[in-house]
N, C-alpha and C positions, 0 to 999 in steps of 0.2 A: 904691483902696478895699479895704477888709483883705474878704475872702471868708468869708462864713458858718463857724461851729466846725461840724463832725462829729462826732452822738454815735456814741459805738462799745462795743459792749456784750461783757465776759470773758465769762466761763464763768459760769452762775447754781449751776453744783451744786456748786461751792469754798464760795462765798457764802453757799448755803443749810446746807452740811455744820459753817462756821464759827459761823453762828447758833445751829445747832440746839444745838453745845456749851456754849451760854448758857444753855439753859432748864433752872429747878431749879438754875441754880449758884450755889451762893455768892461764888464770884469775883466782884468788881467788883459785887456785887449791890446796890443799895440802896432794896431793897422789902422786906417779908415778908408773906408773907399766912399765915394759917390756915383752912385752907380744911375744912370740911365736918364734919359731926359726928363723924367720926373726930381732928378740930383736927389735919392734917397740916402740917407749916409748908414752906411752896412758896418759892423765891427769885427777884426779878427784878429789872427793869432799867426806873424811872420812864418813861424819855425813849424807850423805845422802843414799852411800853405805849399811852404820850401820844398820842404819833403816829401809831400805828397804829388806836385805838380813841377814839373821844368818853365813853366808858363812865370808860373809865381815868383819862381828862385830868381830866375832871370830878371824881372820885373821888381822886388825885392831884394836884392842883392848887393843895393847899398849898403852903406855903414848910418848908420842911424844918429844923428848929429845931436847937438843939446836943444835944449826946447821940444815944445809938444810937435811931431812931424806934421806936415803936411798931407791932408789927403791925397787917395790918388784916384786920379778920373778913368773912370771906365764909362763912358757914354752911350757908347753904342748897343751895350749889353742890355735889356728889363733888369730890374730890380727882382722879381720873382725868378726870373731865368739863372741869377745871378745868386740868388739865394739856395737855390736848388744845387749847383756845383757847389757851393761850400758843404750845402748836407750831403753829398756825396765824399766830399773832401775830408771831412770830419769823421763819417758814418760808413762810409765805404756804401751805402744804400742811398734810395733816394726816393720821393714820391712824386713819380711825372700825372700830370692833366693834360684832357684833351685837349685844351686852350693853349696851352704853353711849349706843350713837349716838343716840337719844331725848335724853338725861340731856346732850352736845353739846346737842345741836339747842336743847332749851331757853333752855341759857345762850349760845347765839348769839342769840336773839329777845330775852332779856333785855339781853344788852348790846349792841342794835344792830348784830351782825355779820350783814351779809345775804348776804357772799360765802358764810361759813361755813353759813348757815343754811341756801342753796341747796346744797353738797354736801352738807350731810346730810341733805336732803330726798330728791334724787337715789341717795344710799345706803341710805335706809331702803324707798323703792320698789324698790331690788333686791333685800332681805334678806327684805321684809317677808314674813311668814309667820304658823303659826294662835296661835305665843305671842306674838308682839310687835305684834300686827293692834290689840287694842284698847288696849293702852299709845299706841299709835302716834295713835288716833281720838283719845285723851285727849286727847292732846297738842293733835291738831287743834284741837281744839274748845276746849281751853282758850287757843288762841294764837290761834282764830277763820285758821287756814290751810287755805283751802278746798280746793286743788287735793290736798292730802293726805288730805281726810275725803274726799271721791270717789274718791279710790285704795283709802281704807283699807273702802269702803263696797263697794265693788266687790270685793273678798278677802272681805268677809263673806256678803258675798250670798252668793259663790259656794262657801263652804266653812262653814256656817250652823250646822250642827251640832257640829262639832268648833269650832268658835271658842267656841257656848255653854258648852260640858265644860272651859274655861280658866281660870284664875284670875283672870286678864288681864278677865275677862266680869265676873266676881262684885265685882271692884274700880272698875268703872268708874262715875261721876259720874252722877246723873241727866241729866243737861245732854247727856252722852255716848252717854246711854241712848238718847236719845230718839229721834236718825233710825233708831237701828237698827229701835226698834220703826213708825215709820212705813213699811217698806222695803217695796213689794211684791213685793221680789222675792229676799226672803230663802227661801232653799232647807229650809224646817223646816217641817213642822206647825203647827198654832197650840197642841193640846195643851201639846206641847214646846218650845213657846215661852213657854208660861205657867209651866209647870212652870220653866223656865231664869231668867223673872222675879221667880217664890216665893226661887228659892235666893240673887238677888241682893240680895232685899229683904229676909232673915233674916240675911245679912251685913252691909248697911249698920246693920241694925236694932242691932246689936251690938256693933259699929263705934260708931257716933252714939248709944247708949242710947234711941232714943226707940222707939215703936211701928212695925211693920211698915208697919202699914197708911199713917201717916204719912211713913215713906219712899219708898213706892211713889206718894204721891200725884201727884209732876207724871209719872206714865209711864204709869200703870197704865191710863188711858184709849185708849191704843194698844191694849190686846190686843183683840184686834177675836172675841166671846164668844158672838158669833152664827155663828161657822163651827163650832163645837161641835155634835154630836149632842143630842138632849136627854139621853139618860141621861148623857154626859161634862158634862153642865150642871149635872144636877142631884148629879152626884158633885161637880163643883166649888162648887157651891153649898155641901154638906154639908162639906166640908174650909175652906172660909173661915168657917163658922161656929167652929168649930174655931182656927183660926189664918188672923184675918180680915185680909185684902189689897185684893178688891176690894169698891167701895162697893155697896151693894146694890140700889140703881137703875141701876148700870149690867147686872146681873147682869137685874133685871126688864126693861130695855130686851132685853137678847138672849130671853129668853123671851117678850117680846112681839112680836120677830120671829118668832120659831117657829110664835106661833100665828095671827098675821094674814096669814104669810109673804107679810113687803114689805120690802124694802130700806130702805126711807124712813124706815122704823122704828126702824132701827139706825145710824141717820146715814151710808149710803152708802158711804163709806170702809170703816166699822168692821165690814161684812161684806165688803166685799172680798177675794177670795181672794188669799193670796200663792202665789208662785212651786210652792214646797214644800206647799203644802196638799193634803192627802190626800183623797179623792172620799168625801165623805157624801149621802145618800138626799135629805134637805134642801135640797141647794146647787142643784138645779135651780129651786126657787123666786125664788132669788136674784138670777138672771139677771145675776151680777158676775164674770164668766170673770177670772184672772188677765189682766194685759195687759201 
C-alpha cells in the first residue's frame, strides 16, 4: 500500500517578495480599476483577486469579451486604501499608517475581508490618539463594531477636552454623537460640553444648510442643563435666544430642577454628574454623585 504524500512547505518570503512584484503591475495584468476620486488607474490579476476575495469573484465574474475590457470604477475607495487590500490580497500582509488605516479598515468591512479588518482594528487601538479617536468612533458606529466604540470611548473619556478642540469632534455624525454625550464619565464640564456641542451644531448647520437647532435635534437632550448654576442658565438661556440650539422645555425642565431642587424633575440621568463636573453650591440638592 503506497504510504500517505508529505506536504513540505519552502521559504514563504521568496513567495511573498514574488507576489508583491505583481501589485500595480501591468505585466500579465488583466484587470484595471480606477480607483477614487483622484481616478488613479490600479492594475491586477482576476484569478487571484477571485480567490482570494468573494467581493472580487462577484464583481469579476463576467466572462471577459474580445477587445481590451473596460475598467472598473471603484470611486468611493482612496487609491492608497485600495492599494493596501491588494498588498494584502497578494501578500496575505499589509503595511497600515496612521493616516490611512480607518480609510483600510473600511474597505475591509466593505468587501468582507475580516482577516484585514481584524489587523487594522488591532492597529488602530495602538495608534489611536486625540486626532484619529473620533474618525476612529465614526467608523465604529458606522460599521456598528463595538469592541472599537469602547476603545474609542474609553480614549475619550479619558482625554475629554482635547478630543472636543478636534476637528475630528466638529465632523462627527449625530449617531456618533450620541454615547459620547451619554458618557458619565467624560472628564469635561457640562459648561464646555455645551459650549463644544453649539460648535458642532454651527458646522453641521452649514455643512447640511438646515437650522442649528434642527441639527442638534437627536443629541441635544443629552446635555444634562441642570448641572448648570443658575446665572450659567440663564446666560445660556440668553444666547440660545440669540442663536437657538436648545428647545425651550428642556431649558424650563433644568430651571424647574433649580427651584423644587429634585432630581426627578430633570429625568435623573439628565442631572447626573459626569466625571469632570466642576462642584456647584446646587449639586448637593441633587444627591447624583458621579459613579
Amino acid at each position: 500500500m503506497e504510504t500517505p504524500g508529505l506536504v513540505v512547505h519552502g521559504e514563504a518570503a521568496p513567495f511573498s517578495t514574488a507576489l508583491r512584484s505583481l501589485i500595480n503591475n501591468p505585466r500579465y495584468s488583466d484587470v484595471r480599476f480606477v480607483v477614487g476620486q483622484e481616478q488613479r488607474e490600479v492594475f491586477a490579476h482576476r484569478c487571484l483577486l477571485a480567490c482570494r476575495c468573494n467581493f472580487f469573484q462577484r464583481l469579476l465574474g463576467t466572462e471577459l469579451g474580445p477587445g481590451v475590457p473596460s475598467p472598473v470604477v471603484l470611486s468611493t475607495v482612496p487609491a492608497e486604501a485600495f492599494l493596501a487590500v491588494l498588498e494584502f490580497l497578494y501578500t496575505n500582509s499589509v503595511k497600515l499608517h496612521h493616516h490611512s488605516v480607518l480609510e483600510v479598515l473600511t474597505a475591509a468591512v466593505e468587501y468582507g475581508l475580516e482577516d484585514l479588518r481584524e489587523l487594522c482594528l488591532k492597529f488602530v487601538v495602538k495608534v489611536l490618539d486625540v486626532e484619529l479617536v473620533c474618525e476612529a468612533l465614526q467608523v465604529s458606529v458606522t460599521f456598528g463594531l463595538g469592541p472599537l466604540l469602547e476603545r474609542c470611548m474609553t480614549f475619550i473619556e479619558a482625554h475629554s477636552e482635547e478630543v472636543l478642540r478636534t476637528r475630528g469632534f466638529l465632523e462627527l455624525s449625530a449617531a456618533a454623537l450620541l454615547p459620547l454625550l451619554r458618557s458619565d464619565k467624560l472628564c469635561v464640564d457640562e459648561a464646555e460640553l455645551i459650549r463644544a456641542a453649539r460648535s458642532w451644531a454651527r458646522v453641521g448647520a452649514a455643512v447640511l444648510e438646515r437650522p442649528m437647532v434642527e441639527v442638534a435635534a437627536p443629541v441635544v437632550r443629552e446635555l444634562r442643563l441642570a448641572l448648570l448654576a443658575p446665572a450659567e442658565l440663564s446666560a445660556l438661556e440668553d444666547q440660545n435666544r440669540r442663536e437657538p440650539l436648545i428647545p425651550v422645555e428642556q431649558i424650563a425642565e433644568a430651571w424647574k430642577c433649580h427651584a423644587l431642587r429634585r432630581e426627578d424633575m430633570a429625568g435623573g440621568a439628565l442631572c447626573r454628574r459626569r466625571r469632570g463636573t466642576l462642584p456647584r453650591e446646587h449639586h448637593r440638592f441633587l444627591d447624583l454623585p458621579f459613579k
